[in-house]
C-alpha positions as a Markdown table, in Angstrom:
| # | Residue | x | y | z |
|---|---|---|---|---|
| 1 | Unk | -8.3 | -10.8 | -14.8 |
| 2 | Unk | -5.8 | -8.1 | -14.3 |
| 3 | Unk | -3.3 | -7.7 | -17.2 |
| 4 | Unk | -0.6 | -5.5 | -15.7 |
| 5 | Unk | 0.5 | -4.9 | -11.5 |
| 6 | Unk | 2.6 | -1.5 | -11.0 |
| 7 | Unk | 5.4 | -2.3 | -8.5 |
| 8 | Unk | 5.9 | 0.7 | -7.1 |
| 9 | Unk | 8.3 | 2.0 | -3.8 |
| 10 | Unk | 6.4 | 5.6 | -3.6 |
| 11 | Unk | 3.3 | 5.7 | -1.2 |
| 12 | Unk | 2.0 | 8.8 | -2.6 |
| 13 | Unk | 2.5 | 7.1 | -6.7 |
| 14 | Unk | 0.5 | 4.2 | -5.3 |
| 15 | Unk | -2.0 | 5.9 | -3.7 |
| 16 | Unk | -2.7 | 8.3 | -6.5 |
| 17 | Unk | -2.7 | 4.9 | -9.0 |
| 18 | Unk | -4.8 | 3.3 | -6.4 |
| 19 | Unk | -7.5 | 5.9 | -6.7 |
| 20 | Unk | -7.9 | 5.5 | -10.2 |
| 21 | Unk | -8.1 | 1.9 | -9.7 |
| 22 | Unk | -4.6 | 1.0 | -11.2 |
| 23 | Unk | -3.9 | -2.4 | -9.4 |
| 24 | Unk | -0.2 | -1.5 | -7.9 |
| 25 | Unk | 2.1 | -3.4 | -5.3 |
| 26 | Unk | 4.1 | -1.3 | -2.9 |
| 27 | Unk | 7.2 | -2.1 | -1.3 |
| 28 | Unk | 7.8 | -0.2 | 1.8 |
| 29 | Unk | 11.1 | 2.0 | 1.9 |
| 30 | Unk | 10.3 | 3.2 | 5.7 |
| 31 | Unk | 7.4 | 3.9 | 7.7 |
| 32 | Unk | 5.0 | 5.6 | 5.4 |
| 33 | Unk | 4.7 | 3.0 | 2.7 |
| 34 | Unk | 4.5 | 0.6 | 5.9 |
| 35 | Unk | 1.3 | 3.1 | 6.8 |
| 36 | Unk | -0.1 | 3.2 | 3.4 |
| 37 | Unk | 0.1 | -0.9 | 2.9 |
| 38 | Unk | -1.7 | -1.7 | 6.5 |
| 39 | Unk | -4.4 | 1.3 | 6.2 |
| 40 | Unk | -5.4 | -0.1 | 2.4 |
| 41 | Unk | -5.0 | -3.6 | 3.9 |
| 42 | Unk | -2.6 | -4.9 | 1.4 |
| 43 | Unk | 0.7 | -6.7 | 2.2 |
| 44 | Unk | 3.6 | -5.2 | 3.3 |
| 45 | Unk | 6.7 | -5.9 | 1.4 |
| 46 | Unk | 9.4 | -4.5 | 2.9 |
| 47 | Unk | 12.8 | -3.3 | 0.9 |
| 48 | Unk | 14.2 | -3.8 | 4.4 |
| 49 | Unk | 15.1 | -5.8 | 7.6 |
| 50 | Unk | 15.5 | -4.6 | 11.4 |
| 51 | Unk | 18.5 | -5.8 | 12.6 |
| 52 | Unk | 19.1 | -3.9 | 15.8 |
| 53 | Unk | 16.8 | -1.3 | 17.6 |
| 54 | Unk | 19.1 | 0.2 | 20.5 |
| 55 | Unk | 20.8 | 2.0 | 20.8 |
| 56 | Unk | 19.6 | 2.9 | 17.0 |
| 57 | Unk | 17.8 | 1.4 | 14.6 |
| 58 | Unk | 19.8 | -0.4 | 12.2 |
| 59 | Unk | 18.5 | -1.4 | 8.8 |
| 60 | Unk | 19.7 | -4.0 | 6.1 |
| 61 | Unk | 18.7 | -4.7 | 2.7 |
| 62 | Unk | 16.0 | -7.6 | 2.1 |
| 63 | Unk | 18.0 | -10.0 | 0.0 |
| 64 | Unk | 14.5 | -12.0 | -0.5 |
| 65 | Unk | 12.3 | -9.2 | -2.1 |
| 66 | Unk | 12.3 | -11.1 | -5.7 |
| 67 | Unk | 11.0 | -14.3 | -3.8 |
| 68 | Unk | 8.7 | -12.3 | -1.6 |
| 69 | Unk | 7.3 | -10.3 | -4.5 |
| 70 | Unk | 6.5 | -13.3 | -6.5 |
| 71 | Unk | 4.7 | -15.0 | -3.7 |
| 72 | Unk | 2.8 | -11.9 | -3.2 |
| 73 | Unk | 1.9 | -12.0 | -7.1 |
| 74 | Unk | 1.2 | -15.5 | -7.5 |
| 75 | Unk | -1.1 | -15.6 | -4.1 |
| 76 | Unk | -2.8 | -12.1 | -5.9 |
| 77 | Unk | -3.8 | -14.1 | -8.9 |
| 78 | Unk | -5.0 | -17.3 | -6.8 |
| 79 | Unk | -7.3 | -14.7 | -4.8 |
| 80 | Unk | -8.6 | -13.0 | -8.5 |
| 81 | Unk | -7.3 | -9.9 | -6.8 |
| 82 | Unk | -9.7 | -9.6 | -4.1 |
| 83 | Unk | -7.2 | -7.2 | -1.7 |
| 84 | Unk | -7.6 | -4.8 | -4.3 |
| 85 | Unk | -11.3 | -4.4 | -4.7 |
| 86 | Unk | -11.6 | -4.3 | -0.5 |
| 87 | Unk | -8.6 | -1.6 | -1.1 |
| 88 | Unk | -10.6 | 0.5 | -3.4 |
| 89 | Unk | -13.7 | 0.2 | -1.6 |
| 90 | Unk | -11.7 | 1.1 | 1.6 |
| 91 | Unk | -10.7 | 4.3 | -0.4 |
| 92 | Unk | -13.9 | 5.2 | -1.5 |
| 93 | Unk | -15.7 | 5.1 | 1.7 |
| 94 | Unk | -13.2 | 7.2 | 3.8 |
| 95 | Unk | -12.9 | 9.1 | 0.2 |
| 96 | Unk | -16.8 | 10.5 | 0.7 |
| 97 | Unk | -16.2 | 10.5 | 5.2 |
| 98 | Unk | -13.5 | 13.0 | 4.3 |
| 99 | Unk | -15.2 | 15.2 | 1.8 |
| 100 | Unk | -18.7 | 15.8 | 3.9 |
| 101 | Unk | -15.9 | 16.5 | 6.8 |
| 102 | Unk | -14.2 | 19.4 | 4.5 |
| 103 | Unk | -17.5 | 20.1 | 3.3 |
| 104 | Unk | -18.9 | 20.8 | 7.3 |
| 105 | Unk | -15.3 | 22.8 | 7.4 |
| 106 | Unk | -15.9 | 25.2 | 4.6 |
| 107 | Unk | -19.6 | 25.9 | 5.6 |
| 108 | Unk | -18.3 | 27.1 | 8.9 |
| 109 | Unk | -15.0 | 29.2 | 7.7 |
């Protein structure tokens, strides 16, 4: 059972808390925490809604992050935090893919 969540709005905090295997939920700013949510496999939660794409994009505030983020919490705890093992897993495996690559780099440098 986990005992604390970090709620976090930086992708490279949650990341780094990730990879030590500190359970953390991230709320997306822009892009990159959009990125670091879908490639870990957790849920987005965005601080944000797209209101209008052309001739910009045009952002507003989501007014229902509280009720998003406790949904998100309570359906955590129903799974026993599942999304967060596959995460770590996830992280572990392209962890090792990416080292033997550097590794293979190095050798040849």
């Amino acid at each position: 059972m986990m005992n604390v969540i970090y709620i976090l709005a930086s992708g490279c905090t949650d990341i780094y808390c990730m990879s030590h295997r500190i359970p953390t939920v991230l709320i997306e700013e822009d892009g990159r925490g959009a990125g670091a949510n879908h490639a870990l496999g957790t849920r987005g939660m965005r601080s944000y809604h797209v209101v209008k794409y052309n001739p910009e994009i045009q952002l507003e505030i989501n007014h229902n992050s509280i009720c998003e983020l406790d949904d998100y919490l309570n359906d955590l705890e129903k799974d026993n935090y599942k999304v967060f093992e596959m995460a770590y897993d996830k992280m572990e495996f392209f962890y090792h893919i990416m080292n033997n690559y550097l590794y293979r780099i190095n050798d040849i440098l």
